[in-house]
PDB file of N, CA, C and O in Angstrom:
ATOM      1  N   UNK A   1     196.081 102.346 -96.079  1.00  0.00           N
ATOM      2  CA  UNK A   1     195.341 102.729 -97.246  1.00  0.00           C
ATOM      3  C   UNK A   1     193.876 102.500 -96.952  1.00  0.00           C
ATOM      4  O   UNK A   1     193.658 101.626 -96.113  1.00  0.00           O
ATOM      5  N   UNK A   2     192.481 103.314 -97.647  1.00  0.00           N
ATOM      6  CA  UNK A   2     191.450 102.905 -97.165  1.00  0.00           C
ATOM      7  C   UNK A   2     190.819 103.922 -98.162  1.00  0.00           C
ATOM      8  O   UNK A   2     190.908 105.149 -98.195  1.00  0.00           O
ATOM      9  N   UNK A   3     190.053 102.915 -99.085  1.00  0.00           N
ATOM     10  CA  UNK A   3     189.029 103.626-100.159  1.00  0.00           C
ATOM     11  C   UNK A   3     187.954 104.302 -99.296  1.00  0.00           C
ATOM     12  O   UNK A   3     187.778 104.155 -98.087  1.00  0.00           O
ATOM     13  N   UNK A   4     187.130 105.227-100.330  1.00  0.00           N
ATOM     14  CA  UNK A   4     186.419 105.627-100.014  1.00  0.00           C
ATOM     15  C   UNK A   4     185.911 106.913-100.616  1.00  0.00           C
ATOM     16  O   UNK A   4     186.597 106.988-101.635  1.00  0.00           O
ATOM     17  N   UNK A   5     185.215 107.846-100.604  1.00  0.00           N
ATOM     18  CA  UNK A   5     185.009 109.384-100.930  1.00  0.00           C
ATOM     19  C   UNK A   5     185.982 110.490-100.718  1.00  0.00           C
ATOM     20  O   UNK A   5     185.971 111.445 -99.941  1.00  0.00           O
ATOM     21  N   UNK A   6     186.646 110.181-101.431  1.00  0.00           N
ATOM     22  CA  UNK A   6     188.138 110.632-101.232  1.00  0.00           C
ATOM     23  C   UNK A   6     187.914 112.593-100.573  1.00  0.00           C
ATOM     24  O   UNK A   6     188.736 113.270 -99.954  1.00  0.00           O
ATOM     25  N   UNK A   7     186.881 112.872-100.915  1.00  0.00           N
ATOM     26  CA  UNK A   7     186.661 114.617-100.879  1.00  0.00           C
ATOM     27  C   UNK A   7     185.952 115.097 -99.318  1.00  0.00           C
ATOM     28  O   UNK A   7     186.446 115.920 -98.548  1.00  0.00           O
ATOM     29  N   UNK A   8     184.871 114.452 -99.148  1.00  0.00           N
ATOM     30  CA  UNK A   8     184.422 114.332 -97.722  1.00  0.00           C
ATOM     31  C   UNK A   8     185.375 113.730 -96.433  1.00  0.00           C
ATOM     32  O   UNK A   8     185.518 114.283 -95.342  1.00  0.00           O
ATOM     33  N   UNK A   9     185.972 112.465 -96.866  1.00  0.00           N
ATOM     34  CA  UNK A   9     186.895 111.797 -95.675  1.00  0.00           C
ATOM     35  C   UNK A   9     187.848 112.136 -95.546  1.00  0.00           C
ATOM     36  O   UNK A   9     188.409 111.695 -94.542  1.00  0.00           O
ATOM     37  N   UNK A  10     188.610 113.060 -96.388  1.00  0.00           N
ATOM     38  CA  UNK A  10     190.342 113.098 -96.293  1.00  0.00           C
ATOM     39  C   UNK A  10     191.054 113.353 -94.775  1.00  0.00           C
ATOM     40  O   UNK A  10     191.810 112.704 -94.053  1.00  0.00           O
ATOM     41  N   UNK A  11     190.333 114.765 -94.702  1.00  0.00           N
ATOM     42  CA  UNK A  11     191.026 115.029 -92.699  1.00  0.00           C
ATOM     43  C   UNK A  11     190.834 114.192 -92.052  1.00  0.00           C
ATOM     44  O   UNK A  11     191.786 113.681 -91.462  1.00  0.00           O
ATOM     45  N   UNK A  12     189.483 113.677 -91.878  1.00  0.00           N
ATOM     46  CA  UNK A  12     189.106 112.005 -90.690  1.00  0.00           C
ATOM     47  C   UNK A  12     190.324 110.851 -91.413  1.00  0.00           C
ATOM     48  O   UNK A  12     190.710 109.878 -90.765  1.00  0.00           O
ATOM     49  N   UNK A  13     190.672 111.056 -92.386  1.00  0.00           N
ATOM     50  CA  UNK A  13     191.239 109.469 -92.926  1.00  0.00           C
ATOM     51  C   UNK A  13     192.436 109.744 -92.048  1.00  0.00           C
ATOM     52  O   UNK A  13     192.893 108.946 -91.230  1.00  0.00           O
ATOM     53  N   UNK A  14     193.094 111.462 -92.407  1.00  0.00           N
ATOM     54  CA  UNK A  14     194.981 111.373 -92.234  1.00  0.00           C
ATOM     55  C   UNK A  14     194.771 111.221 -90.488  1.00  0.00           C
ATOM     56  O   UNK A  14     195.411 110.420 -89.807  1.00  0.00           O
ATOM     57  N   UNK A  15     193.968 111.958 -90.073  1.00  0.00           N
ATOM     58  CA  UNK A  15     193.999 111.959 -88.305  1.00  0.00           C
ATOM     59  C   UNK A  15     193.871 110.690 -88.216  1.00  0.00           C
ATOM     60  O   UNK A  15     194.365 110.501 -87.104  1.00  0.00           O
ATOM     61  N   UNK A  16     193.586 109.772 -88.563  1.00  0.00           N
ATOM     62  CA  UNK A  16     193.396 108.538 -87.711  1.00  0.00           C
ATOM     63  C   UNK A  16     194.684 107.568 -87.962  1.00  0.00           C
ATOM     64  O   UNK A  16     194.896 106.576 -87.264  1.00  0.00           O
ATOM     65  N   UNK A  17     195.748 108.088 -89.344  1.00  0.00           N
ATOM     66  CA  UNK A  17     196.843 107.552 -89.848  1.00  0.00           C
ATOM     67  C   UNK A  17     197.109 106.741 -90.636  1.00  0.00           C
ATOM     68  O   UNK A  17     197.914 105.814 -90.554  1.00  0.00           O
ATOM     69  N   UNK A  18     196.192 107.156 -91.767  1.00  0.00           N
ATOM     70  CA  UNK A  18     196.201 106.199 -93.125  1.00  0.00           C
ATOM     71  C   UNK A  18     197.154 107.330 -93.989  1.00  0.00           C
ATOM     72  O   UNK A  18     197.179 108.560 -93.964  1.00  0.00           O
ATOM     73  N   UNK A  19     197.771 106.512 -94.611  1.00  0.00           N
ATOM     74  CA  UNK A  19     198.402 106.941 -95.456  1.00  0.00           C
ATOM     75  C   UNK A  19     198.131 107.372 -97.009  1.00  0.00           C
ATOM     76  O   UNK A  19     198.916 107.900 -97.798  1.00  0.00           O
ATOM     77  N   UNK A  20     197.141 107.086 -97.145  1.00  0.00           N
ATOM     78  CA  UNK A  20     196.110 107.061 -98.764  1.00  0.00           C
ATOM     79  C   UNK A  20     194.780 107.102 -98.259  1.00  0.00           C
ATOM     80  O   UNK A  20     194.321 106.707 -97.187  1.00  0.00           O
ATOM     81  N   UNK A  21     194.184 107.724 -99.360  1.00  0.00           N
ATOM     82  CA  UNK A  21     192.436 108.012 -99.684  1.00  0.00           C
ATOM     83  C   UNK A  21     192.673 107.213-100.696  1.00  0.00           C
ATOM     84  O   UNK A  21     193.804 107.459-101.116  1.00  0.00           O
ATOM     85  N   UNK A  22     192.028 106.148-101.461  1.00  0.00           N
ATOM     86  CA  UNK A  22     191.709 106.106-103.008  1.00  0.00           C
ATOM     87  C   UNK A  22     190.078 105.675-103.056  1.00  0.00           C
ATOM     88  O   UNK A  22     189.530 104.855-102.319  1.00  0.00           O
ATOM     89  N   UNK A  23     189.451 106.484-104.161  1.00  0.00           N
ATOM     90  CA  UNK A  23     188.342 106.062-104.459  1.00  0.00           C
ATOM     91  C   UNK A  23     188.046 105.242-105.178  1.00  0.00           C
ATOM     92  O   UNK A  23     188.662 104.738-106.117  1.00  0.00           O
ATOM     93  N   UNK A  24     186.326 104.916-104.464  1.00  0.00           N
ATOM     94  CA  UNK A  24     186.711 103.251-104.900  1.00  0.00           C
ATOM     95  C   UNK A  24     186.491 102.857-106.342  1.00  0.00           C
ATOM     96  O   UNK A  24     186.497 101.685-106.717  1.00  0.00           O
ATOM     97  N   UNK A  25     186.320 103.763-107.029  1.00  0.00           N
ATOM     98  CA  UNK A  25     185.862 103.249-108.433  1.00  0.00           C
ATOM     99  C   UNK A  25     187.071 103.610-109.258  1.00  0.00           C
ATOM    100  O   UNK A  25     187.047 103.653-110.488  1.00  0.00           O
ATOM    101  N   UNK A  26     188.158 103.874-108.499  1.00  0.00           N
ATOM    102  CA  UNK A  26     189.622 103.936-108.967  1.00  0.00           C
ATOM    103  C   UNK A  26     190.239 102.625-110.448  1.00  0.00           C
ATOM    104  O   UNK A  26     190.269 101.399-110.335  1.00  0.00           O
ATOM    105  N   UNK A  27     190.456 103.069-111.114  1.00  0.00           N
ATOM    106  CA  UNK A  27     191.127 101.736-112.011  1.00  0.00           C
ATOM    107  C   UNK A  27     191.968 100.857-110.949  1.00  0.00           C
ATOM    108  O   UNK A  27     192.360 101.339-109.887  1.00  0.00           O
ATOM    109  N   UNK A  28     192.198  99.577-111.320  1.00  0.00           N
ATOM    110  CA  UNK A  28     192.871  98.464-110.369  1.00  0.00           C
ATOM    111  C   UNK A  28     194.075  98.963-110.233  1.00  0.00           C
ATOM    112  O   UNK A  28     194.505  99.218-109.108  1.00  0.00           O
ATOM    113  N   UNK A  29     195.162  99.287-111.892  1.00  0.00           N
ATOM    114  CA  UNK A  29     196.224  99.466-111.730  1.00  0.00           C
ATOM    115  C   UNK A  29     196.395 100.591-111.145  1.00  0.00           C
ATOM    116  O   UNK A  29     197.535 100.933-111.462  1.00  0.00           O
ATOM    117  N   UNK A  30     195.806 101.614-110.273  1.00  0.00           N
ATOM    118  CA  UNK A  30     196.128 103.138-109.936  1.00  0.00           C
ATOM    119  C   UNK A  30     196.224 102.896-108.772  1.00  0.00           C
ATOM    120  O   UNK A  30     197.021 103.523-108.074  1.00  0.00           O
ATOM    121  N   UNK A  31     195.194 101.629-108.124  1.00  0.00           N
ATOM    122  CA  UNK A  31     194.909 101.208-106.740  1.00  0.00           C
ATOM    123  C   UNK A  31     196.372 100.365-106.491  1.00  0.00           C
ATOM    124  O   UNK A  31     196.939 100.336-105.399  1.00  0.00           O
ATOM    125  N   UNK A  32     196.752  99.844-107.432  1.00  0.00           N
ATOM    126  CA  UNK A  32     198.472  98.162-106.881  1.00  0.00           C
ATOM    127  C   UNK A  32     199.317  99.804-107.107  1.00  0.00           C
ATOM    128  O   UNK A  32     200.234  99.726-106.289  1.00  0.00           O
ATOM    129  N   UNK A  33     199.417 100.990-107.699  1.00  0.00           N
ATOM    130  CA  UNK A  33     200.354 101.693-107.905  1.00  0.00           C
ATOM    131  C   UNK A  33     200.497 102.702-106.953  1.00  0.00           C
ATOM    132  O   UNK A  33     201.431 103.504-106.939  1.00  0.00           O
ATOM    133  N   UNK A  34     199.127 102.648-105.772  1.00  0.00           N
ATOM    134  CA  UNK A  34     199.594 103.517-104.512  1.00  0.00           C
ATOM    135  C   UNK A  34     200.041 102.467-103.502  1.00  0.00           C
ATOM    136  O   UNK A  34     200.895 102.625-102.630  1.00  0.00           O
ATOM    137  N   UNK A  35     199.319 101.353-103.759  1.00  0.00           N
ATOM    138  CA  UNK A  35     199.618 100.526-102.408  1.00  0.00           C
ATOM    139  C   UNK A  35     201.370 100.467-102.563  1.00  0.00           C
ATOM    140  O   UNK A  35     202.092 100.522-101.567  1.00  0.00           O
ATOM    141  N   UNK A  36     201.822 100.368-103.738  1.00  0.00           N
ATOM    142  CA  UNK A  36     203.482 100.015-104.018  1.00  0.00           C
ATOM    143  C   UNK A  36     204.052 101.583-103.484  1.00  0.00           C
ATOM    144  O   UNK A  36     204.913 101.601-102.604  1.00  0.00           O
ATOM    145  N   UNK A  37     203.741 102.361-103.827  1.00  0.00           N
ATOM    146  CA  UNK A  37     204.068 103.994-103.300  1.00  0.00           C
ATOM    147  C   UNK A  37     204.295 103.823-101.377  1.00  0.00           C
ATOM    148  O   UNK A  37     205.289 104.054-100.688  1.00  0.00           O
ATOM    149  N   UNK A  38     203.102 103.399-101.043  1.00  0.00           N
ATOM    150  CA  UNK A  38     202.992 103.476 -99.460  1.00  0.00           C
ATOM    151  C   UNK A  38     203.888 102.597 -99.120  1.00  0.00           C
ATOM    152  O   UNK A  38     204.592 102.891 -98.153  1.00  0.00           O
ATOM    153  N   UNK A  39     204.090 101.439 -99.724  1.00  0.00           N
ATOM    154  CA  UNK A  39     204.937 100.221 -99.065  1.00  0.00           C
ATOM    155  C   UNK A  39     206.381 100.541 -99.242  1.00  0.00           C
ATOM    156  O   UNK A  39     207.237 100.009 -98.536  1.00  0.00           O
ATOM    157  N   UNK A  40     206.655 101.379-100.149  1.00  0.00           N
ATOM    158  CA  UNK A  40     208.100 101.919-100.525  1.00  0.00           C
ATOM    159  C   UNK A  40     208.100 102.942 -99.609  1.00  0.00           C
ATOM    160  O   UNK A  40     209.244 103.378 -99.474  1.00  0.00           O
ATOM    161  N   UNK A  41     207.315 103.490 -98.943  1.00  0.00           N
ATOM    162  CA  UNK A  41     207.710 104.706 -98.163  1.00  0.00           C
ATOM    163  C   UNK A  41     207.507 105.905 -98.887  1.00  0.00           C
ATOM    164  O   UNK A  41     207.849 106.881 -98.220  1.00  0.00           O
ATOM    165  N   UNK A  42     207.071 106.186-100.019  1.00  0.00           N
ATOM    166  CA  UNK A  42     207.226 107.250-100.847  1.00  0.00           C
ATOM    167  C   UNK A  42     205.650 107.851-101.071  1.00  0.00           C
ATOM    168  O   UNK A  42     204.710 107.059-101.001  1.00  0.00           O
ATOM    169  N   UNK A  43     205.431 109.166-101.320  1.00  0.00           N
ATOM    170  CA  UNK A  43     204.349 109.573-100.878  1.00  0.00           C
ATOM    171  C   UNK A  43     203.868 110.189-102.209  1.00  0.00           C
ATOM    172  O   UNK A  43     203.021 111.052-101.980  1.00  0.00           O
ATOM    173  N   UNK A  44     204.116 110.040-103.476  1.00  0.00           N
ATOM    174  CA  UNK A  44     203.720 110.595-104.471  1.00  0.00           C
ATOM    175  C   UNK A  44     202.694 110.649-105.619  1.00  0.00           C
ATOM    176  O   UNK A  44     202.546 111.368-106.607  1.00  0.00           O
ATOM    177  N   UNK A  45     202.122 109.717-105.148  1.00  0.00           N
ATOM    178  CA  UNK A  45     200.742 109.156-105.904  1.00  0.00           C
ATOM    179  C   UNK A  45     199.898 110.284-105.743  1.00  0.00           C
ATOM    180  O   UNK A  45     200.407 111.100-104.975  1.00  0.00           O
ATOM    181  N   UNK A  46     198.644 110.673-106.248  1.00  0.00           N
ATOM    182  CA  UNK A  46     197.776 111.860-105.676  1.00  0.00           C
ATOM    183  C   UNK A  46     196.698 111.163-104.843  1.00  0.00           C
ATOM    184  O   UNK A  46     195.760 111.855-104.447  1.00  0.00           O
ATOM    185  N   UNK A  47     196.725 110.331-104.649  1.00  0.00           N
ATOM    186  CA  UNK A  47     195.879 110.070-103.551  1.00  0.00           C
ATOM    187  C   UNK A  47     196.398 109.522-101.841  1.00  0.00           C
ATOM    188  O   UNK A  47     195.789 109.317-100.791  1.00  0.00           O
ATOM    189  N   UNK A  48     197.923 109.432-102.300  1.00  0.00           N
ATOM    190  CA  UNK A  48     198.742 109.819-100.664  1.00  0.00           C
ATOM    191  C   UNK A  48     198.493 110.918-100.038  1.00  0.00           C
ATOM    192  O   UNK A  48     198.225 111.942-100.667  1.00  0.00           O
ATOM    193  N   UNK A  49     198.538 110.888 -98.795  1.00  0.00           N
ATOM    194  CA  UNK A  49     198.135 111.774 -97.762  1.00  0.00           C
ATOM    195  C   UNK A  49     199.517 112.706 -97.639  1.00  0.00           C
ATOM    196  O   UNK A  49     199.571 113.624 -96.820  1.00  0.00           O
TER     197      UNK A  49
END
């Protein structure tokens, strides 16, 4: 996972093998509700890759 400018970084983020964009001014609970998405294996949040 790795915040950031979710619109400019996305291709550099997935090539390097992050699994999430979230930006950083994201609410907390949207941010614990992808990290739980990625750790389950499941890719459905909108800010999974």
């Amino acid at each position: 996972m790795v915040t950031g400018e979710v619109h400019a970084a996305r291709p550099e983020v997935s090539a390097v093998g992050a699994q999430a964009l979230v930006p950083k001014d994201v609410r907390p609970e949207a941010m614990l509700r992808c990290l739980r998405e990625v750790a389950c294996g499941f890719r459905c949040c909108p800010y999974c890759l």
